[in-house]
N, C-alpha and C positions, 0 to 999 in steps of 0.2 A: 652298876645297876642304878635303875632310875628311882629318887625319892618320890614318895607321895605324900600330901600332908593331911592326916586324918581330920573329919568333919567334923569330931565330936573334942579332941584335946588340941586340934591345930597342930601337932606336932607331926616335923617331918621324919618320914623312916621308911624303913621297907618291911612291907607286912608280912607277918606269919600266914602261910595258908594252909587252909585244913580243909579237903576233900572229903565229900559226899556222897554217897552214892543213894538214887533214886528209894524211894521207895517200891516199886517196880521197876527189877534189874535189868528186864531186858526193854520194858519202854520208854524207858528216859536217858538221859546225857549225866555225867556225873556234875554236883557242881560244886563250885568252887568258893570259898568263902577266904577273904582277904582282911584279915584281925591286924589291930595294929597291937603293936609291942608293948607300947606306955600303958595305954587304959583298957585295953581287954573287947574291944566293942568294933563290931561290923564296920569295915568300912565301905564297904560294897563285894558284889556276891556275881560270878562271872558262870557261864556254861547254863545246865539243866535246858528245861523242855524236854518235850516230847522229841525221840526218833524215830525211822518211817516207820518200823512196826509200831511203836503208838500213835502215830495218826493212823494208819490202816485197821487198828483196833476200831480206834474212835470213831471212824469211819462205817464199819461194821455196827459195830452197837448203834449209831444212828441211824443208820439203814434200816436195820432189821426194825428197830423202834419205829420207824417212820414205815413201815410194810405192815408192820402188826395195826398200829393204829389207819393208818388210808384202807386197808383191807376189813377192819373191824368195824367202820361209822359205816351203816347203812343208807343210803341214799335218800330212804325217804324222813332222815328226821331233818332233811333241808338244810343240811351243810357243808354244802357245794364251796364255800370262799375256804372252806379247811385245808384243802389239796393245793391252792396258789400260795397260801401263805407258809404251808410244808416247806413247796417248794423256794419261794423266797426266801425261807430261814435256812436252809441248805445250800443256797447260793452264798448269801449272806458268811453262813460259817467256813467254805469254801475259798472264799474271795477275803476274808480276816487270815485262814493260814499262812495262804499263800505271803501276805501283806508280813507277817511277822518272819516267813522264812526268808523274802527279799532285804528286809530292814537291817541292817547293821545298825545294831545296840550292845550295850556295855552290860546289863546288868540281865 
């Protein structure tokens, strides 16, 4: 097994790990927390996020949030830039997922 050397005591070892499970069971990933032996403290924390049913949640609640308010603002209080920038920030959060499900990261 491979040693790691913890950030906080410098000392090399192989860490204790202690699994977690989401706070919402069925929309997140379990994760993973890597404790070193000597001092008791974090040394980094592996798994969690969201899985696709929590992005299809979050997806929905943004939807429907974004249908409630585009269909609620009346036309005539003259805020027409409202619906380019919906959409912007919805591209926007679209195009950040996607970014974090392609990215290979550690923590």
């Amino acid at each position: 097994m491979d040693t790691i050397q913890c950030p906080h005591c410098k000392a090399e070892g192989i860490p204790h790990l202690q699994h977690r499970q989401t706070v919402w069971l069925l929309l997140g990933h379990m994760k993973t927390r890597h404790i070193c032996r000597l001092c008791g403290q974090i040394m980094y924390v592996t798994g969690g996020g969201l899985n696709i049913i929590g992005y299809a949640a979050c997806f929905l609640i943004f939807y429907v949030t974004w249908q409630i308010f585009h269909l609620g603002v009346p036309d005539w209080w003259g805020w027409k830039i409202v619906d380019p920038m919906i959409n912007l920030l919805f591209l926007a959060f679209v195009g950040y997922k996607i970014y974090r499900l392609t990215v290979n990261r550690r923590t």
